[in-house]
C-alpha positions as CSV (number, residue, x, y, z in Angstrom):
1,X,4.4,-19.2,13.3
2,X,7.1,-16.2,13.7
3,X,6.0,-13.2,16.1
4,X,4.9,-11.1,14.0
5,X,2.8,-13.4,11.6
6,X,0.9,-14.4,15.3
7,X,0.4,-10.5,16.0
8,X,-0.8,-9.3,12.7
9,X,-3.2,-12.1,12.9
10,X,-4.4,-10.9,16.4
11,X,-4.6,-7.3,15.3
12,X,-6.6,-8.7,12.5
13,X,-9.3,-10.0,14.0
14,X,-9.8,-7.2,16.0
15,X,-9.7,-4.2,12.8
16,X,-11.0,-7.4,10.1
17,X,-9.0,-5.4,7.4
18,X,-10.3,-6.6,3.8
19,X,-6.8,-8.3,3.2
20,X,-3.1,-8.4,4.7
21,X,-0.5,-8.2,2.6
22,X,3.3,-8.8,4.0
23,X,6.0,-6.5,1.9
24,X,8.9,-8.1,0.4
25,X,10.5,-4.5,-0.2
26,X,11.5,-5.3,-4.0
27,X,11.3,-2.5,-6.6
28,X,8.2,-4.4,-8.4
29,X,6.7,-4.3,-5.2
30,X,6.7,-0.6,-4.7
31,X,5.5,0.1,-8.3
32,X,2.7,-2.3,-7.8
33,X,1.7,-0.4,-4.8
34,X,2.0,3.2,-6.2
35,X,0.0,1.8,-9.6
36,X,-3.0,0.3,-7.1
37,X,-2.5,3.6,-4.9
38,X,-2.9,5.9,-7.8
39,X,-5.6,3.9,-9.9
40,X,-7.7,1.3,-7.2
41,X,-7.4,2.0,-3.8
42,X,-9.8,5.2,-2.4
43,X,-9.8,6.8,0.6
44,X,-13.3,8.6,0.9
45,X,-13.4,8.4,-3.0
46,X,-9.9,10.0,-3.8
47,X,-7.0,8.1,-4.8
48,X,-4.8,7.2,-2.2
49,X,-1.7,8.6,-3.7
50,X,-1.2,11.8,-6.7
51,X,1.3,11.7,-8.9
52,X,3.5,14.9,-9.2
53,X,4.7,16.5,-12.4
54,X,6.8,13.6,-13.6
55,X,9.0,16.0,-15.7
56,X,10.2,18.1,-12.9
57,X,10.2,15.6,-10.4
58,X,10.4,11.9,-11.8
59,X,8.7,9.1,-9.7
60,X,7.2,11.6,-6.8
61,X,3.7,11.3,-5.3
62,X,2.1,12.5,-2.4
């Protein structure tokens, strides 16, 4: 098991997160997280990210 696999899964079991996932930095990849950021995941009810106006600035979010 590499380093950081064997910390993550010692951090884990000490925060018992609902999942891990490990980032493969692709372009899919960060679309699929801005799409489950924007339309899934909630923080206190509230989408985790907002998209900005797409005309003026394309591909923005806070």
């Amino acid at each position: 098991m590499k380093y950081v696999e064997k910390w993550v899964e010692e951090v884990a079991k000490l925060a018992e997160p609902k999942e891990i996932y490990f980032c493969d930095g692709s372009d899919e990849e960060a679309h699929w997280i801005m799409e489950k950021g924007l339309k899934e995941e909630k923080i206190n009810g509230k989408p985790v990210f907002y998209e900005l106006n797409q005309e003026k600035w394309p591909f923005a979010y806070l």
